[in-house]
C-alpha positions in Angstrom: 13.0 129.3 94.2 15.0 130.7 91.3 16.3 133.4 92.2 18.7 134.6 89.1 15.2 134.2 87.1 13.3 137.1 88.9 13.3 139.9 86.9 13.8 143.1 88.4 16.7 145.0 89.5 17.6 145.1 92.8 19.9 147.6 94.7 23.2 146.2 95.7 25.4 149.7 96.5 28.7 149.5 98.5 31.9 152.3 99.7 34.8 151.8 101.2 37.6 154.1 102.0 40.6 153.3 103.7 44.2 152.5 103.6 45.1 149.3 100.8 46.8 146.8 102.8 47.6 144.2 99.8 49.0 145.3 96.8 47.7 144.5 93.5 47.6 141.1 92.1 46.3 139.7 88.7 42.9 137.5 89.2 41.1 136.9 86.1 40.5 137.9 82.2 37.7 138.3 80.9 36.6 139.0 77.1 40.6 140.4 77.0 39.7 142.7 79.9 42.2 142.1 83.3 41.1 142.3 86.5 42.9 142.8 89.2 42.6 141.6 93.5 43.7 143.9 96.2 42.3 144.8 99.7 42.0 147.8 102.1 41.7 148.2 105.6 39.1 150.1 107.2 38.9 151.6 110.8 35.3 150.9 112.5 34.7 153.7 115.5 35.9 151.0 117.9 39.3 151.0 116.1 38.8 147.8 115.5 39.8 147.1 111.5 37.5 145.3 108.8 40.1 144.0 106.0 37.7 143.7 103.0 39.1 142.1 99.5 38.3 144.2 96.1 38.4 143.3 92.5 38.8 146.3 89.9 39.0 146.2 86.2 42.3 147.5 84.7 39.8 150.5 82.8 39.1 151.6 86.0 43.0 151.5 87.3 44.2 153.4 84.2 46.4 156.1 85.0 45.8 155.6 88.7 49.1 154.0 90.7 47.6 151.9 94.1 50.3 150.3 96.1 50.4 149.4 100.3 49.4 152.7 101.8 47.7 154.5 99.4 44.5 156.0 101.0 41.6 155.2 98.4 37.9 155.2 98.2 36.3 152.3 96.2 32.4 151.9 95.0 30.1 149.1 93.6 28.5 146.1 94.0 29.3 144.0 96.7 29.4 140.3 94.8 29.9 136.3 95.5 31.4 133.4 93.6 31.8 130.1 93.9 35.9 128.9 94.2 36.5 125.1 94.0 38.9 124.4 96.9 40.2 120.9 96.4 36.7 118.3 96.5 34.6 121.4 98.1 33.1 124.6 96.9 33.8 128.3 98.5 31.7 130.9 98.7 34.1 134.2 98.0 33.0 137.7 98.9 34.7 140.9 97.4 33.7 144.6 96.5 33.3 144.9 92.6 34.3 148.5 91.6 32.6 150.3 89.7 34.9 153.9 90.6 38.2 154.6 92.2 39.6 157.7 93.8 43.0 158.0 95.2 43.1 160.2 98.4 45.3 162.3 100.1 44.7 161.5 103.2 43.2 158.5 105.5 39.4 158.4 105.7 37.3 155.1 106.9 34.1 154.5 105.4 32.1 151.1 105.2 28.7 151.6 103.7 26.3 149.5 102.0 22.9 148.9 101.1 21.6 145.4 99.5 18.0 144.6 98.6 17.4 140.9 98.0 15.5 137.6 98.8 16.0 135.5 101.8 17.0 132.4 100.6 17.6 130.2 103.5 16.1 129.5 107.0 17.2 132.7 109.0 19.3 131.7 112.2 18.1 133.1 115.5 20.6 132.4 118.2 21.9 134.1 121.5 25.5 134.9 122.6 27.0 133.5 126.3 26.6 136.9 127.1 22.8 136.9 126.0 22.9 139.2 122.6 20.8 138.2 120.3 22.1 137.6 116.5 20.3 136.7 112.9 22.4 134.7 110.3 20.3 135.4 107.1 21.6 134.8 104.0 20.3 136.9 100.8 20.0 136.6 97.5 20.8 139.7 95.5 20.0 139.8 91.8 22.9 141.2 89.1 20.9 144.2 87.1 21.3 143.0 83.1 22.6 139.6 84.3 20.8 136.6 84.7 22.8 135.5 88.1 22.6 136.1 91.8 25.1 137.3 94.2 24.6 135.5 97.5 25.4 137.5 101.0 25.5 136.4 104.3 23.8 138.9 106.8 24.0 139.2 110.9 21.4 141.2 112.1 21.1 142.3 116.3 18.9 142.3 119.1 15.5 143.3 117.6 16.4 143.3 114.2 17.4 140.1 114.8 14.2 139.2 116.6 12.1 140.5 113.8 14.0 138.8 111.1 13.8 135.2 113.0 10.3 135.9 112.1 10.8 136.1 108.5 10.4 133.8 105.6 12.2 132.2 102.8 11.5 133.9 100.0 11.1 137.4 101.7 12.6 140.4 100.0 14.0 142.6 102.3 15.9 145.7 102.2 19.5 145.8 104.9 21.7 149.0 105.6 24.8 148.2 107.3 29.2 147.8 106.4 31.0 144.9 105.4 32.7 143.2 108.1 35.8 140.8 108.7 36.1 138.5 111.2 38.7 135.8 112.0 38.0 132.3 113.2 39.3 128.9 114.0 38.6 126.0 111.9 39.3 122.8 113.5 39.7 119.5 110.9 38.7 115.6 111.6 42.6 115.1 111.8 42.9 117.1 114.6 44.6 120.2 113.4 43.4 123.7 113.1 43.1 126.8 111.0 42.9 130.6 111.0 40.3 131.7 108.2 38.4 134.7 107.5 34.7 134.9 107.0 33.2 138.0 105.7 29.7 139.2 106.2 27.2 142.3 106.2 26.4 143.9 109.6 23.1 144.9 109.7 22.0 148.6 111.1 18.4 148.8 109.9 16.2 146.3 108.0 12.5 146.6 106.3 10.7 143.8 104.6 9.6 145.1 101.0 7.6 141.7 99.9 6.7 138.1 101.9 6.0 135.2 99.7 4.7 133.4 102.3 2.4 136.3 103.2 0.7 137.1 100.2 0.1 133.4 99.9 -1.7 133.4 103.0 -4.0 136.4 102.1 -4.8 134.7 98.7 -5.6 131.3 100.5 -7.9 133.3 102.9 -9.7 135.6 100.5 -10.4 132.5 98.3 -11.8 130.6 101.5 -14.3 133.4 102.1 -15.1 133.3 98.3 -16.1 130.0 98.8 -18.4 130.7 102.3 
């Protein structure tokens, strides 16, 4: 399916606030418009700490001075590209902002809300420890822009039994934070890696449309049309 040629505008909302851990650094230009890369570090309740990369525009920086420390609060759409890494492609996830506040003092928030289209084979597994988990990777469409973004998902325990269920093509609608985690990457050569994948954890989940099961409806209503 074609995702980027569905049209209608789908939510894709994010918020962090925390403290910037990465001070800013020139990324891209676009139409003569900078952009610019930094990241922030936010607290979960578990004091464990999400590291999430952001990309803001130099309009939305002017007259505003972010350096390592500053507290800040950031807003917008939660986006994907693809980087070319040597022979192989990268998926790269950052917070687009949209608005920017400076803060006085240190606040963590991590909110974000994304309504899309499966577009793979959701992953049902189980932990050593026997929790279960849902890899499902959404489609999100750009409103006014004929592209997708493309965010992986983890999804727990029933949520995760009820999207194992679930079909390609399913629009859904996921409520949850933006997440870091580290892993290691072994290579062919023997040798290993640190590297940082980034996801959505998933608090609540509700299907808004299945392909696959308006398909079946139609199939059956014409089969009794045809008794």
């Amino acid at each position: 399916m074609n995702y980027e040629n569905i049209k209608e505008e789908n939510t894709n909302f994010a918020t962090l606030a925390g403290v910037v851990c990465k001070e800013l650094e020139k990324s891209h230009e676009i139409d003569g418009e900078k952009f610019f890369e930094f990241a922030i570090k936010v607290k979960r309740l578990s004091e464990q700490v999400d590291t999430i990369p952001v990309t803001v525009s130099e309009r939305i920086l002017m007259g505003k001075t972010i350096e390592n420390g500053s507290f800040v609060r950031v807003s917008g759409e939660y986006r994907s590209y693809n980087k070319l890494e040597g022979e192989h492609s990268k998926l790269v996830l950052h917070l687009f902002t949209k608005d920017l506040e400076i803060l006085q003092s240190e606040s963590n928030e991590n909110e974000v809300k994304l309504t899309g289209f499966v577009c793979k084979e959701p992953i049902y597994r189980k932990t050593p420890f026997e929790r279960e988990i849902c890899d499902v990777l959404l489609a999100i469409n750009r409103a006014n822009y004929r592209k997708s973004d493309y965010i992986p998902c983890i999804l727990w325990g029933r949520n995760a039994r009820f999207m194992a269920e679930q079909y390609v093509g399913c629009k859904i609608e996921v409520v949850g934070r933006i997440q870091s985690r580290e892993y290691t990457k072994k290579f062919e050569n023997g040798e290993c890696e640190v590297k940082t994948a980034y996801e959505v954890s998933c608090q609540s989940v509700s299907v808004l449309s299945n392909i696959e099961k308006i398909k079946e409806k139609d199939e059956s209503n014409i089969e009794a049309m045809n008794v």
